[in-house]
N, C-alpha and C positions, 0 to 999 in steps of 0.2 A: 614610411615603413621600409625596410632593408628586406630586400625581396631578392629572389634568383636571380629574375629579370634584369637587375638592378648591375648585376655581373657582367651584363654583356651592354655592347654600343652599337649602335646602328654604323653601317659601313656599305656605301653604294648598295643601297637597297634589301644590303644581306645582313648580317650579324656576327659578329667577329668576339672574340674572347675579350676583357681588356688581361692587363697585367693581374699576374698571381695574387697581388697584394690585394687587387680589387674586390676575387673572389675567393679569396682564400675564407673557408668558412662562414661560407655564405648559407651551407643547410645547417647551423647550426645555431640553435639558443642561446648564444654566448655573452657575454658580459655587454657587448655592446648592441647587443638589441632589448636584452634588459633594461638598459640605460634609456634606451630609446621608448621602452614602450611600457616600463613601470611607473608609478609616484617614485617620487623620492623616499617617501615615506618607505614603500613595500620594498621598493628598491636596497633600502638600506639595512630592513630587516634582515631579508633573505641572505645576505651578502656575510651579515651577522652570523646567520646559521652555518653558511656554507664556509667561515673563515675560521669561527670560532667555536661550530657545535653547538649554538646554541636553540635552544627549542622552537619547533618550525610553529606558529600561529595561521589557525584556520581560514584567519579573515586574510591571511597572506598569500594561502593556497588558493586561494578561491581567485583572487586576482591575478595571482601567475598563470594559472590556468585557464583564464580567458585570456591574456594580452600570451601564452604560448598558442591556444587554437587559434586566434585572430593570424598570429604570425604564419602558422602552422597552413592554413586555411590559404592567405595569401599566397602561398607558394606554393601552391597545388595537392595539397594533402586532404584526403578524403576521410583518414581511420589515424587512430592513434595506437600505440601498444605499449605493454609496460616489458621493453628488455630487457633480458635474464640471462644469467651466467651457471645453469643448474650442473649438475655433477655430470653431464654427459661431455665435456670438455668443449660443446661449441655454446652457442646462444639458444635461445628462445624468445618466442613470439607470441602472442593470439591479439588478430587485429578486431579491433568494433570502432564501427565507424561516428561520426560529430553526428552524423543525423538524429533529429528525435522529430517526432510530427508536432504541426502547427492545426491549430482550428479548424482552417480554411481547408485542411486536403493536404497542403503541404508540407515541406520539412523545413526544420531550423537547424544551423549549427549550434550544439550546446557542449559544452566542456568542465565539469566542475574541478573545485579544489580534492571533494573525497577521489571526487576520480582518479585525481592525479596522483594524488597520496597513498591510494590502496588499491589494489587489484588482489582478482580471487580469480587464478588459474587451479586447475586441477592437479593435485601435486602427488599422484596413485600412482600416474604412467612415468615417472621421473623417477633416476636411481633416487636410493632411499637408506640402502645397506640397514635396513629393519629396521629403521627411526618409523615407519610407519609402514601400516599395513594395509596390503591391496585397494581392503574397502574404503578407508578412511583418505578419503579425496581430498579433502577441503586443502588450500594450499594460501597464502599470501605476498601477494608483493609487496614491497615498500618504495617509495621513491627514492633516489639516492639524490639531493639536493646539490653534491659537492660535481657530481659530472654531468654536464652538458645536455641537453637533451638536441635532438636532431630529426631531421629527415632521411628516408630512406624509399624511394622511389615514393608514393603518396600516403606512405604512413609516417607519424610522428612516431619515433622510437623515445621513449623516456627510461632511463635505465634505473635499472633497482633491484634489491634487496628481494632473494627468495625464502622464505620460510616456511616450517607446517604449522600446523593447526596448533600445535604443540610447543611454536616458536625455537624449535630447531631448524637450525642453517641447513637448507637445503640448496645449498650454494658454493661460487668462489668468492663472490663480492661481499658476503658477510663477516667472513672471518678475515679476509683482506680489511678489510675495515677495520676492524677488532684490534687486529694485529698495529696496524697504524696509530690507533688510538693509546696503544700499550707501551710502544713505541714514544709517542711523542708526550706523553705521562711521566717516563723517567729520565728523556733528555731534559727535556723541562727542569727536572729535580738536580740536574749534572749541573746545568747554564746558571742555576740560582747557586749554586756553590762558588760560582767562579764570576759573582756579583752581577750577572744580566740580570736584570729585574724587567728588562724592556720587550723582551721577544715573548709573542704570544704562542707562537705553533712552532714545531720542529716536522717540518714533511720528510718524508724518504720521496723518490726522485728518481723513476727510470728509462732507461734507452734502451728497448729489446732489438736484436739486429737480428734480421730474418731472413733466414736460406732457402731458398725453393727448387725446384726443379722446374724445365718448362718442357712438356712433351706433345707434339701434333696430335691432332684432339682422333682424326681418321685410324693414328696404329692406335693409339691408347683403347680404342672403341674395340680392337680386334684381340684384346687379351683381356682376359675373366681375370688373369690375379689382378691386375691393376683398379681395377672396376669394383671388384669385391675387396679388394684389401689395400688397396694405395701401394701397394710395393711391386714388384716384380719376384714373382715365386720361383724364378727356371732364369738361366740367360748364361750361354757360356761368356766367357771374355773375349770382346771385338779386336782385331787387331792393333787397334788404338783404343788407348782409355785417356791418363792425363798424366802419362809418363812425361811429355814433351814440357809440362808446364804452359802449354802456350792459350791455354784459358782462361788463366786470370788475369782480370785486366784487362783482358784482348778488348780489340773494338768490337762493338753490341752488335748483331747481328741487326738488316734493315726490321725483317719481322718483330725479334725481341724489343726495341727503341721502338718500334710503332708501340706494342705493347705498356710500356713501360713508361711512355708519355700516358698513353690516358688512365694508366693506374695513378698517375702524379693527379694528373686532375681529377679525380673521382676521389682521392683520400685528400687532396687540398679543401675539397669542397666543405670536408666534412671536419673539416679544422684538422686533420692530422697530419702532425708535422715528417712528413715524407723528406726526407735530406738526401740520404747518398745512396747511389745506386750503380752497381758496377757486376759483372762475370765474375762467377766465384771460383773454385779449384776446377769441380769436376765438368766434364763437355755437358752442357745444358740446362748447369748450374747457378743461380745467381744469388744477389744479396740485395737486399734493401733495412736500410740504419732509417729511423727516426731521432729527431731532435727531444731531448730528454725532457720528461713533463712527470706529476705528482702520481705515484704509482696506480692508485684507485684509475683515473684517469688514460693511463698508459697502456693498464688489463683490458679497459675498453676499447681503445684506439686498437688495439693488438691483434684483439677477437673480430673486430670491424676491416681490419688491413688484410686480415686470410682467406676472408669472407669475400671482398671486395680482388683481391687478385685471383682468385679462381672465377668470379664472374667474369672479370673483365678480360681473363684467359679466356674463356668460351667464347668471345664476341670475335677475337683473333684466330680462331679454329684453333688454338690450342686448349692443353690441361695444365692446371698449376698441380704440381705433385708436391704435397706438406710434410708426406711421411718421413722418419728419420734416417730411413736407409734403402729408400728405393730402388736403389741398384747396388746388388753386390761388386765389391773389387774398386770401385770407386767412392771419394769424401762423398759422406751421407751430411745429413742439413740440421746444424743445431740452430740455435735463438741463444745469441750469447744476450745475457739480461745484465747490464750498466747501471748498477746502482748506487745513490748517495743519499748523502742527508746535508738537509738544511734548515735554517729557521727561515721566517715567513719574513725577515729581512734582507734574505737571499745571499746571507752568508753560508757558506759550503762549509761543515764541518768538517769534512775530509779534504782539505786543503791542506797542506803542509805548511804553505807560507816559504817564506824566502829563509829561513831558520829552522826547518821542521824540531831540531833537538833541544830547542829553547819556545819551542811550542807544545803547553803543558796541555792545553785542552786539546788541541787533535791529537796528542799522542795519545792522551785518554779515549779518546774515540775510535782512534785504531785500536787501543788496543782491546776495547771492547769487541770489537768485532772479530781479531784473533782469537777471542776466548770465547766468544760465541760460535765459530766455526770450527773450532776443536771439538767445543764441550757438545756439540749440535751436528757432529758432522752426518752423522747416520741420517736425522731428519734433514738436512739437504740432498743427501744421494735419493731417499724416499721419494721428497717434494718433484725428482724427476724421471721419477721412475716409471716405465712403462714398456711393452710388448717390442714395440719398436725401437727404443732408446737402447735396451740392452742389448741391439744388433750396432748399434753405434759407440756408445760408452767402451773406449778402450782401442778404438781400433786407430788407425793413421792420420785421423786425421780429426780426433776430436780428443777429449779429456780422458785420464784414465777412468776409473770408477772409483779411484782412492781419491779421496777429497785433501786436496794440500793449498797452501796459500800463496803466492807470490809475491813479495815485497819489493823487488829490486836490491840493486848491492848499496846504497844509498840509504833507505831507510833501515835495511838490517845491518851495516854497519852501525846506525845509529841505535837501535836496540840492544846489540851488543855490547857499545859504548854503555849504555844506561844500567842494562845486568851486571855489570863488570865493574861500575861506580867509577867510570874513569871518563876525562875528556874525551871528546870526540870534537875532530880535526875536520873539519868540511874541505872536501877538495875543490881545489878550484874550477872554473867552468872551463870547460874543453873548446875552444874554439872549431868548427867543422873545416879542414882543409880539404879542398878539393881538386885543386892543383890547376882551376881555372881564373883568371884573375875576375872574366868577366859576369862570374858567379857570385851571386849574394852572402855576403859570411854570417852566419847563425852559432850558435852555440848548441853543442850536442846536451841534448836531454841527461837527465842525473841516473839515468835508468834504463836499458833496453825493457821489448815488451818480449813477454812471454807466453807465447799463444798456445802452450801444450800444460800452462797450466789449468786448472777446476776453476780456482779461483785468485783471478790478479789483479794488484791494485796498479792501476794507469794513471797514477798524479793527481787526481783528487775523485775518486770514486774506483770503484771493486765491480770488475766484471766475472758475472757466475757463468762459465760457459756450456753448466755440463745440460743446459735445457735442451728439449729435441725438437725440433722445427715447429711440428703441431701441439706442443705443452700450450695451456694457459700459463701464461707467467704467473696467475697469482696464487699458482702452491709454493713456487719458489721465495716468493715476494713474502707470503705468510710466514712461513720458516724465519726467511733472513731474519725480519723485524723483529719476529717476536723472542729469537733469541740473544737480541743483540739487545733489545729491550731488557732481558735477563741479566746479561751484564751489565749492564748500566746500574740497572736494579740494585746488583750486590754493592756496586761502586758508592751508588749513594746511599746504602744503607752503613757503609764505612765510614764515609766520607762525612755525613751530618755530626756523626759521635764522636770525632775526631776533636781532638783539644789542639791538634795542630797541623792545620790542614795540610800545607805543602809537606811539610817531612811525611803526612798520612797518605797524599799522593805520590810522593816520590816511591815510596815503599812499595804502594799499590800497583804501581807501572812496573816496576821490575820485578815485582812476584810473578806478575801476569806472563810477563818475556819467559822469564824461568819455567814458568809451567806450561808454558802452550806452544814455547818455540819448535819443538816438534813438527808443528804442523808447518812450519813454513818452510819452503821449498823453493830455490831458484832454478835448478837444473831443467833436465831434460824430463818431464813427464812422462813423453813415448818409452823410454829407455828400461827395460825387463832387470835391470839392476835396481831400479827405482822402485819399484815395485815389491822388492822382495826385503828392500832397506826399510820401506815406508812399513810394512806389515809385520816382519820379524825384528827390527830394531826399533822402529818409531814407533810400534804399535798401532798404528791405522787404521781403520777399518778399510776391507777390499771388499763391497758387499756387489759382486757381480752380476746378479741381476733379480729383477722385480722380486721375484720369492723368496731370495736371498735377503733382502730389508726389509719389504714392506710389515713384515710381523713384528721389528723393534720399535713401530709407531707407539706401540702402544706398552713397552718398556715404561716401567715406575717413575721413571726419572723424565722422559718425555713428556706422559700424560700433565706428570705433577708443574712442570714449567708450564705445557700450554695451558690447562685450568687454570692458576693460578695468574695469569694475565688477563684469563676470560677471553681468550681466542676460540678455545673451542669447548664444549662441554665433554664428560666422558663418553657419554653416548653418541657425539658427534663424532668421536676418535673411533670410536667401535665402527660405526658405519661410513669411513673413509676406507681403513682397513679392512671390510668386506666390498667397499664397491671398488678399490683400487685393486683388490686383486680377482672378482667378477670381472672385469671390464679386461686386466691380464687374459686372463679362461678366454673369453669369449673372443676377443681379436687370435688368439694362436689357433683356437679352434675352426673360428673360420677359413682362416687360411690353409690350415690342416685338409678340412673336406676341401677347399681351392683345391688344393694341390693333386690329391686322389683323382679328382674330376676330369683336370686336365689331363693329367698322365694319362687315364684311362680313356677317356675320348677323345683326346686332338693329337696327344705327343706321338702314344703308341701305334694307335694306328697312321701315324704320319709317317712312322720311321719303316711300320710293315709295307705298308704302298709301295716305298720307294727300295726293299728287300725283294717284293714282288716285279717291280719293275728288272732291276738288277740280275734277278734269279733269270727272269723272260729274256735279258739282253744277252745273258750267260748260251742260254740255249740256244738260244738265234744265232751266235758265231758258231757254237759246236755244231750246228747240222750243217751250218755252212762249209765247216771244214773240222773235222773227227780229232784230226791232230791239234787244235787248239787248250790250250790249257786253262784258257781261261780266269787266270791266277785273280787276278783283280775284282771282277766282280764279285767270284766263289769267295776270298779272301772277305770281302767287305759285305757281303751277305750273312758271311758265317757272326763276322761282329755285332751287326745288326740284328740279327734275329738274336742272339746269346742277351744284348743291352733289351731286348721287348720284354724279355723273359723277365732281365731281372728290374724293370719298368714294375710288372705287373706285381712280382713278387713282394718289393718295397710301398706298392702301391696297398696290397692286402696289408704288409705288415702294421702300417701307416691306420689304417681300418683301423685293425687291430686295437692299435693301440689306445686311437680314442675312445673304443669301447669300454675296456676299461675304467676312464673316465668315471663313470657312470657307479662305480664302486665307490665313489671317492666318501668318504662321512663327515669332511668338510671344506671351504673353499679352501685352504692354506694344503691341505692332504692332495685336492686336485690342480693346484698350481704347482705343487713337489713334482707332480706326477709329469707335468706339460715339457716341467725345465728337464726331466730327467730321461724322458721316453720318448715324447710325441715331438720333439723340437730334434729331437735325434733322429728319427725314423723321417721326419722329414731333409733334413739334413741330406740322409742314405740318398733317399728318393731324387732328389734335386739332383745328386751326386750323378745319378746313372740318365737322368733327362740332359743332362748338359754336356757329358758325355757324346748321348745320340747326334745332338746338334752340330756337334761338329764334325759330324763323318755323312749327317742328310743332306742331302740337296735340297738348296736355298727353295726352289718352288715346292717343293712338298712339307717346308717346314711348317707348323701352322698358324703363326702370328710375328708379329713384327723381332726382331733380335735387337740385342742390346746397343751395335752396331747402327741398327735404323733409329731407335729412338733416340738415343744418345748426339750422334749427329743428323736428325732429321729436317730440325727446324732450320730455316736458309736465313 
């Protein structure tokens, strides 16, 4: 039996780690403990299910789920659970433990197949966005057979499938699923045109790269916006931010590397491929990449990775901060999401090959995905859309909000070529001069990258970077697929009734360039010329934030693509579109009363303290001596008192505004309301607290400054 234990060696008396490879996914149910503790028989079933979708057999569950609690059991696990991905953007849980009583007084451990197969959570207190009503609890899990099941401190985590009563997705892993399925449906139909009869599956395949913040857990403790809302609501700008550049890359701080090791070992254990880890732009910034794996799979390691560095943050007295722009004036934290496609023979469709323009089938494959990210780009900006994101989206150091593509000069030379019906001249390879003999000579890449593009393709896969730190990736993932699926869709509904196929593909490829080249972009994305090219000549959509998109969800043209693949039903799209913009409401509103709270009991009276002090310092010279003028304190009292006033005033107006609210007669009317009013009035409000900051004295300020947390951690 392949056990935890099993990980470690005995070493003078003590116990010592072996090597990663030893224990690398050691809590988890993976292929090789299956191997180890199935028949052959069940063994090969499941394998069947989980390769090919094909239909799971009872008598199979029933054995998995004794040799998983036997495994389970062995390794210290008391309770199993069925893990969920429900519409609150984190996970879900409810553990019940192996125990059932024996004859005698005692307990036995018992595990069934139904068990494993179905659980019945309460699906009443879960967004719902009016698929189901208050009373109507009943809810379903489903097992997901294709990812992993694991341990997680003495519970068996089994991940799955949420639904109601009703068999609407009450999920992200449902219609990720879906999506997948729809997906690898039409590449299928592309590969049999182009005589592959041999390949069974086509997976999508991602690398989400994850930005955090790491902040001391003692200041984080002493400020309510962060506590309540993950961001920082107030902070003027420290004398240093990361003008200097000298943060990325730098060497890891002793504290962050202690950190940062035993987050390796805590997502090794649990088979997730943890790769590169390094200091990101801004001071207490950083990044962690994974090694790219089957997306279903990927969602979960992802939701597992945020979960597990904010624990393992607490253990080192820090905070891991997910939100996407936690400190003003400095790069906020996206999740750039690294996607391809391959078939289950582990050829990479988006591979160019050493010829990309004599490569007929990836160029079909790009170019599906150009015209999937045209025809689709609204539901991409949607799929990342959120309260936090539109404080990021746009600004220095992330994507704009206008979605464009990156190709490099290399493959859009080559498209060009193709539109234009003319040769295309492959340049030669550039050899890398460096001007040192005892330097390795390489050859420069056919392409630079482009990191202020939405979305660029990097040599054989398309990185989407407009996600925001704390997204699930698989609204993003849902989108790509299912409209890339869409093209494909059209391609083979062409391409079978075709009397001749290559002239019917060659025509196809340059239609495509012709009509979508628009969206492709190599320049400068930051660039405010870009901007006004992309939307007033290219026609692009610029959808600037959540309120702004989230209502073309549900556009004719969206609905009818995603139904029509069976991603999602109507009414599943109706109640994305009300919990995506609830979920908007309620994060801005929080922070809204955050912000009142503070002003009115920490800021303002912080800043009067030290006006009373100031005024008491003022008089104690003038009795001291008549003729003193006193200019400085009176000069800086007079500012101080003028900033409390208008503290209080932006603080009411702020009230105000969310009162309002309360008017609203539907959620889309009080989201209009948030972006147009109460995101303004807090704006004011911040304006006049940060203000104060910088003219109070540090002891009287009331919580940590941007300054401390920023560089607090050693």
């Amino acid at each position: 039996m392949f056990t935890i234990e099993g990980a470690f060696a005995s070493f003078s008396g003590g116990f010592i780690m072996k090597t990663v490879s030893d224990y690398f996914g050691c809590l988890v149910f993976d292929d090789r403990v299956m191997k180890a503790t199935l028949s052959s028989k069940v063994y090969n079933s499941l394998k069947k299910t989980i390769d090919e979708g094909a239909q799971l057999d009872i008598g199979v569950a029933n054995a998995v789920a004794d040799a998983m609690k036997d495994w389970a059991v062995a390794n210290g696990a008391t309770h199993y659970t069925h893990w969920f991905q429900p519409l609150t953007g984190i996970t879900a849980e409810k553990h019940d433990s192996f125990i059932s009583p024996s004859p005698d007084g005692g307990v036995i451990m018992e595990f069934s197949g139904k068990e494993l197969i179905k659980g019945e959570p309460d699906a009443s207190s879960f967004p719902s966005g009016g698929l189901r009503a208050t009373f109507e609890a009943r809810g379903y899990t489903a097992w997901d057979p294709t990812s992993y099941a694991f341990i997680k401190g003495k519970t068996l985590c089994i991940p799955t499938a949420f639904c109601s009563y009703g068999g609407e997705a009450l999920d992200k892993k449902t219609p990720l699923l879906r999506s997948m399925e729809a997906l690898n449906k039409q590449a299928l139909r592309i590969l049999r045109l182009f005589g592959n009869d041999t390949v069974k599956c086509v997976r999508t395949s991602v690398g989400p790269e994850q930005e955090y913040f790491l902040v001391d857990k003692e200041m984080y403790e002493k400020r309510r916006d962060l506590r309540f809302t993950g961001r920082t609501l107030f902070g003027a700008k420290p004398p240093k931010g990361q003008e200097m550049d000298d943060h990325y890359f730098g060497v890891i701080k002793p504290r962050v590397a202690a950190y940062m090791e035993e987050l390796n070992d805590e997502l090794w254990k649990l088979g997730i491929l943890a790769k590169t880890e390094h200091n990101e732009v801004a001071p207490a910034q950083h990044e962690l990449a994974p090694i790219y794996t089957t997306t279903n799979i990927a969602t979960d390691h992802n939701q597992l990775t945020m979960e597990i560095m904010q624990k393992v943050a607490a253990k080192h007295g820090l905070v891991c901060l997910l939100h996407e722009k936690p400190f003003a004036g400095v790069n906020g934290s996206g999740k750039h999401n690294n996607w391809s496609l391959a078939t289950d023979a582990g050829v990479n469709l988006l591979s160019p090959g050493e010829t990309p323009y004599e490569n007929a089938q990836f160029l079909l494959f790009l170019c599906a995905v150009i015209k999937a990210v045209d025809d689709y780009q609204d539901l991409l900006r949607i799929s990342v859309a959120t309260a936090g994101n539109d404080h990021r989206l746009g600004a220095n150091e992330a994507p704009p909000a206008v979605v464009s593509i990156f190709l490099g000069d290399e493959l859009s030379a080559i498209l060009d070529a193709i539109e234009a019906d003319t040769p295309y001249n492959a340049a030669e390879k550039t050899q890398m001069k460096l001007g040192v003999d005892v330097l390795p000579k390489f050859n420069r890449d056919t392409t630079d990258r482009n990191r202020t593009s939405p979305f660029a393709f990097t040599g054989n896969k398309f990185e989407f970077r407009m996600l925001g730190s704390s997204n699930s990736i698989a609204c993003a993932n849902i989108m790509l697929n299912t409209a890339v699926a869409e093209s494909l869709k059209v391609y083979a509904d062409r391409l079978e009734e075709a009397t001749d196929f290559e002239n019917a593909l060659h025509e196809m490829i340059r239609k495509t360039i012709k009509d979508h080249k628009n969206i492709i972009f190599n320049g400068n994305g930051y660039d405010d010329a870009w901007i006004k090219e992309a939307t007033e000549n290219r026609g692009l959509l610029n959808y600037r934030t959540t309120p702004d998109c989230v209502p073309h969800l549900l556009d004719k043209k969206n609905v009818q693509m995603l139904t029509s693949h069976g991603v999602f039903s109507e009414a599943e799209l109706n109640s994305r579109y009300e919990i995506t913009l609830e979920n908007y409401c309620k994060t801005v509103v929080i922070e809204a009363n955050t912000m009142a709270d503070m002003a009115k009991t920490e800021i303002a009276p912080a800043v009067e303290a030290y006006a009373a002090e100031l005024a008491k310092s003022a008089a104690a010279k003038k009795a001291l001596d008549e003729s003193v003028a006193c200019s400085y304190e009176c000069g800086l009292v007079k500012k101080l008192s003028a900033l409390t006033d208008r503290i209080a005033e932006k603080a009411d107006e702020l009230e105000d505004a969310l009162v309002v609210l309360h008017k609203a007669e539907n959620i889309g009317e009080e989201a209009n309301t948030i972006r147009d009013s109460v995101l303004v009035r807090m704006c004011e409000l911040r304006v006049a607290c940060d203000e104060a900051e910088k003219i109070t004295a540090k002891k009287y300020w009331p919580f940590p400054t941007y300054g401390d947390l920023l560089f607090g951690v050693k």
